[in-house]
C-alpha positions in Angstrom: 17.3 -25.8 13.2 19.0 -24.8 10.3 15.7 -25.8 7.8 13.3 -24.2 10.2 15.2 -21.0 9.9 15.4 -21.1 6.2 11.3 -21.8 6.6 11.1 -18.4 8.4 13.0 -16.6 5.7 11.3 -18.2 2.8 7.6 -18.2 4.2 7.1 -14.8 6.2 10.5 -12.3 5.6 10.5 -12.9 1.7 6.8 -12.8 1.5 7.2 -9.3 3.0 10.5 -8.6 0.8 8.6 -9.1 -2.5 6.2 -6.8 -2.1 8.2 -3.8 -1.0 10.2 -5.2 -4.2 7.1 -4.5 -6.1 7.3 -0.9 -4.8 10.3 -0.5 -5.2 10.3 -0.9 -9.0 7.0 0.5 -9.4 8.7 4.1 -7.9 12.0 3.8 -10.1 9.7 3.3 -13.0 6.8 5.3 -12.8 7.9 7.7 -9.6 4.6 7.6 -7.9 3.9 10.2 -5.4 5.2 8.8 -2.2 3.7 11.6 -0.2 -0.1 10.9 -1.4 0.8 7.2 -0.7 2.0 8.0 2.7 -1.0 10.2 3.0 -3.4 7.6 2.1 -1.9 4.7 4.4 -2.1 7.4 8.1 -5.3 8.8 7.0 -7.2 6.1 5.2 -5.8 2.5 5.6 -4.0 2.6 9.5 -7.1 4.2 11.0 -9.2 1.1 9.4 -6.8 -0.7 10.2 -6.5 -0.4 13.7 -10.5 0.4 14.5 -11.0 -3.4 13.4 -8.1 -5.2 14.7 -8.5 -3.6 18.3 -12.6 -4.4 18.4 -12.2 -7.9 17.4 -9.4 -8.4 19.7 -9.8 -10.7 22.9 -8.1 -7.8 25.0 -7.3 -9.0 28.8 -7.0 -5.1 30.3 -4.9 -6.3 32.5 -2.0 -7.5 29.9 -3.0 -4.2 27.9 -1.5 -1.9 30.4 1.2 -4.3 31.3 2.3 -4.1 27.3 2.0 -0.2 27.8 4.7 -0.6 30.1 6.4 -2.8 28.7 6.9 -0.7 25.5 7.8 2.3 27.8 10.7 0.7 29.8 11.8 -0.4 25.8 11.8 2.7 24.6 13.1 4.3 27.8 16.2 2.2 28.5 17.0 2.7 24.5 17.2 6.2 24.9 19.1 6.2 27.4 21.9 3.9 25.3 21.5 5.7 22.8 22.3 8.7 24.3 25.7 6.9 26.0 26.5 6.0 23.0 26.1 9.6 20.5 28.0 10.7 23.8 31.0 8.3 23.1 31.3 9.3 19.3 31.2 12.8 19.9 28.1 13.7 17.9 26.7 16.8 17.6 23.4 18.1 18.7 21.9 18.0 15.5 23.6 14.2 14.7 23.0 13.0 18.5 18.8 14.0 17.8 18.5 12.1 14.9 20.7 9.3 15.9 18.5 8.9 18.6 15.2 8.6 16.6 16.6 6.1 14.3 16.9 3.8 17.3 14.0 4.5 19.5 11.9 5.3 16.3 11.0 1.3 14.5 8.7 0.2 11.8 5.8 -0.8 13.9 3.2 -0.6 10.9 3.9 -1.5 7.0 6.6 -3.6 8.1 5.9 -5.1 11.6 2.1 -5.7 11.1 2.9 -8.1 7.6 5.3 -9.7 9.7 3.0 -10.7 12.6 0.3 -11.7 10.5 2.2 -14.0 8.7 4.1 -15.4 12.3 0.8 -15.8 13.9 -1.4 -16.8 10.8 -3.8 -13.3 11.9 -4.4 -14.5 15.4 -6.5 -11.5 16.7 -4.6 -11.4 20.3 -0.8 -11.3 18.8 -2.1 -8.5 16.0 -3.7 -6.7 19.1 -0.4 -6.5 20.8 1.8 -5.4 17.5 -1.3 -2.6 16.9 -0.6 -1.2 20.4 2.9 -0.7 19.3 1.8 0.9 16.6 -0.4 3.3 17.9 2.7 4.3 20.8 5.1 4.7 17.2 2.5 6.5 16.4 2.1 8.8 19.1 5.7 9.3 20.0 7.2 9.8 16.3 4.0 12.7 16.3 5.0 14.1 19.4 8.6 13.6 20.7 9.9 12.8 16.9 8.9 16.6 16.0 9.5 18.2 19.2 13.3 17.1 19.1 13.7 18.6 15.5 12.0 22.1 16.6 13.2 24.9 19.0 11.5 25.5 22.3 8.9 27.4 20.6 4.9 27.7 19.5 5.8 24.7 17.0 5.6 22.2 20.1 2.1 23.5 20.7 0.8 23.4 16.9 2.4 20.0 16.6 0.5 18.9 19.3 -2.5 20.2 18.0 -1.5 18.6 14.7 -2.2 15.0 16.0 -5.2 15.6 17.3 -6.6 16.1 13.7 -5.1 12.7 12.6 -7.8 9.9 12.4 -5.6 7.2 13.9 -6.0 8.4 17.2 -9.7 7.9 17.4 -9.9 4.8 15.5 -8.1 3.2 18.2 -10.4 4.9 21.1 -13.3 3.9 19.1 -12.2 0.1 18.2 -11.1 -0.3 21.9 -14.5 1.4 23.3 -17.1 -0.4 21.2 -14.9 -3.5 22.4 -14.8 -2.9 26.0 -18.7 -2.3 26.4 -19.2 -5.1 23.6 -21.6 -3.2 21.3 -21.9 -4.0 17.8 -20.8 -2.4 14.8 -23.5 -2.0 12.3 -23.0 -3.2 9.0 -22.6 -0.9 6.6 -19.7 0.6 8.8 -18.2 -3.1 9.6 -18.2 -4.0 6.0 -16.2 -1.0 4.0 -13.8 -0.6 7.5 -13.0 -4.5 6.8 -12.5 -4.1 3.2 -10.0 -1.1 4.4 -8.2 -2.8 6.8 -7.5 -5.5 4.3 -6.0 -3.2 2.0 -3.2 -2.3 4.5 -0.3 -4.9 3.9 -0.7 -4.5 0.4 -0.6 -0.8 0.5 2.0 -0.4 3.2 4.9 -2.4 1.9 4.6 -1.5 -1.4 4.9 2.4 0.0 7.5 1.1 2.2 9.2 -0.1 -1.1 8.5 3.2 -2.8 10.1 4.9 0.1 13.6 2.8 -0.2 13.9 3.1 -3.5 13.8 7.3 -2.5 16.4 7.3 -0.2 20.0 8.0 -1.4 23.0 7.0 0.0 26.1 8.9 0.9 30.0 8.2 2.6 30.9 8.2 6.5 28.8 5.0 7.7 29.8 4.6 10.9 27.3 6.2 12.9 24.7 4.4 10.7 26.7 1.2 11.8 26.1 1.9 15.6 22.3 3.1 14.8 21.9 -0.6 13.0 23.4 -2.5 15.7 21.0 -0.7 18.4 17.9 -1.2 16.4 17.8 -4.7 15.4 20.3 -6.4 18.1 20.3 -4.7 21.4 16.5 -4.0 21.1 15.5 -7.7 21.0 18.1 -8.4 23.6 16.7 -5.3 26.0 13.0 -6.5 25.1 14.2 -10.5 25.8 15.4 -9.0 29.7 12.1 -7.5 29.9 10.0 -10.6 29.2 11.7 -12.3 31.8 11.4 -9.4 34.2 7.8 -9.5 33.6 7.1 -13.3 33.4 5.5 -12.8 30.3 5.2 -16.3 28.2 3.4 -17.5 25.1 2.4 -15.8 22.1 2.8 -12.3 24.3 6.3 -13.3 24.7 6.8 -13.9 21.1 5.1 -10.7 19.7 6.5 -8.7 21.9 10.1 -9.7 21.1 9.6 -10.2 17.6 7.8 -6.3 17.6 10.7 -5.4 19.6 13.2 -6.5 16.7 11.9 -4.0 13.2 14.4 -1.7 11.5 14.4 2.1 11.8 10.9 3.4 11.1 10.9 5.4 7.6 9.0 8.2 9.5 12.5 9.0 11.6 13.9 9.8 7.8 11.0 12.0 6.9 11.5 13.7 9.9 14.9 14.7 9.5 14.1 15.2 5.8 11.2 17.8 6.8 13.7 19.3 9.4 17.2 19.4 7.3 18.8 17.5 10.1 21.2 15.1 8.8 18.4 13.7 6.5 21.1 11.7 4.4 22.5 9.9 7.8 18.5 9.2 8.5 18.1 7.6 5.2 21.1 5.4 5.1 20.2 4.2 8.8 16.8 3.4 7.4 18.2 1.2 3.9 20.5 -0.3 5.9 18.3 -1.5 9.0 15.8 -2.9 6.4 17.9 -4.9 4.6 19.7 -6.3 7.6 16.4 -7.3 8.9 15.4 -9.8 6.9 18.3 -11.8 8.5 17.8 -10.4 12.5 14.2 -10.1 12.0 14.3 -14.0 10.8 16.6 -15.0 14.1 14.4 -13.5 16.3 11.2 -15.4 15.2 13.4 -18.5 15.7 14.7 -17.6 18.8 10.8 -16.7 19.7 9.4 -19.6 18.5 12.3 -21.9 20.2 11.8 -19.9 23.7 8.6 -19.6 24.2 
């Protein structure tokens, strides 16, 4: 048991590891425009990305909408804990909002994605799965995420607004139309979306890396303690009573928990950056939940692998 979990670590968390490295050290050394990266990856790479995945995937509609609900009753019951929880250490409103979408926000895309490809050696039905989380991430950072940073206001409606311009969304209505009614792609789109989408792990963890090495650290880590413990412990465990609940089995069961298990997304500290809401705690929660993960995020492909 002990070598198989050293396996995990070695072949598919360090792979991931060395990369963001790379990132790392290229942004201490050359401080590359994170921004433009971050830029290039949602409006270049993701939408790619996702268009190709979702149109070669073997999609049973059925287990589509039960993964929809699946990631809803996730999020939902999070939320709710999380809530209980701010509530317990007396946070205030500011502290409790971005508490809250450290937990219920997690890396779905240039973390996650490496991650399942390397678990599932880029079967198309387990990527499918982890690219529907990624689109909901998607869709609830750009939606929820920036509604609980902004006043009831006209800023709700603009943000709104906002994601509709955003190329991700219609990438995956495209990939899962052309899919569904089985038409081909012809081939000078197929070709430069493939060559895209195969940029994307590359591209996203070394921005990933880039981002870390942005993020500065401060005292009071409490708080970032109880964030941590939420996101990569209680998650898998909620997601784990789920599985059961459904019935679920196979490699849905396992990329569902393992997708269940990522660290804080980097988007909840942009947020809070863009926002001036307790951006330090957001950043610490996000360092912090990476670097644990390549421990939690190795147990839970073991205990995936040994369950189901």
């Amino acid at each position: 048991m002990l070598v198989e979990f050293i396996a995990i670590m070695r072949d598919i968390i360090l792979p991931v590891f060395v990369i963001m490295m790379i990132g790392f050290i290229l942004q201490r050394k050359l401080t590359l425009d994170v921004q433009t990266l971050a830029r290039l990856i949602i409006y270049y790479v993701v939408p790619a990305f996702i268009f190709v995945r979702l149109y070669e995937a073997e999609i049973q509609w059925s287990i589509f909408a039960n993964i929809i609900l699946f990631i809803l009753l996730l999020v939902a019951i999070l939320y709710v804990l999380t809530m209980i929880v701010a509530k317990l250490l007396k946070l205030d409103a500011g502290k409790r909002v971005t508490f809250t979408n450290s937990v219920v926000f997690f890396n779905s895309g240039n973390y996650a994605v490496p991650v399942n490809d390397l678990v599932f050696r880029g079967d198309p039905f387990a990527m499918s799965i982890q690219v529907i989380f990624l689109m909901f991430q998607n869709i609830f950072v750009f939606s929820y995420g920036i509604f609980s940073m902004q006043s009831m206001d006209t800023g709700k409606l603009r943000a709104i607004l906002g994601y509709f311009k955003m190329p991700v969304m219609y990438a995956m209505i495209l990939g899962l139309g052309l899919n569904a009614l089985d038409l081909p792609v012809p081939g000078f789109i197929w070709v430069p979306a493939n060559y895209i989408a195969d940029a994307m792990i590359a591209i996203a963890l070394m921005t990933l890396g880039a981002q870390v090495a942005m993020l500065k650290l401060s005292a009071g880590l409490r708080t970032v303690y109880y964030s941590v413990g939420l996101r990569l412990l209680i998650s898998p465990l909620i997601a784990l009573g789920l599985i059961f609940l459904f019935g679920v089995s196979g490699i849905t069961a396992q990329a569902l928990l393992i997708a269940s298990s990522m660290p804080t997304a980097v988007n909840s500290s942009v947020i809070a950056q863009e926002y001036d809401n307790h951006p330090e705690m957001a950043a610490q929660i996000v360092l912090f939940s990476t670097v644990a993960s390549a421990f939690t995020v190795s147990l839970v492909i073991f205990v995936a692998r040994m369950m189901f």
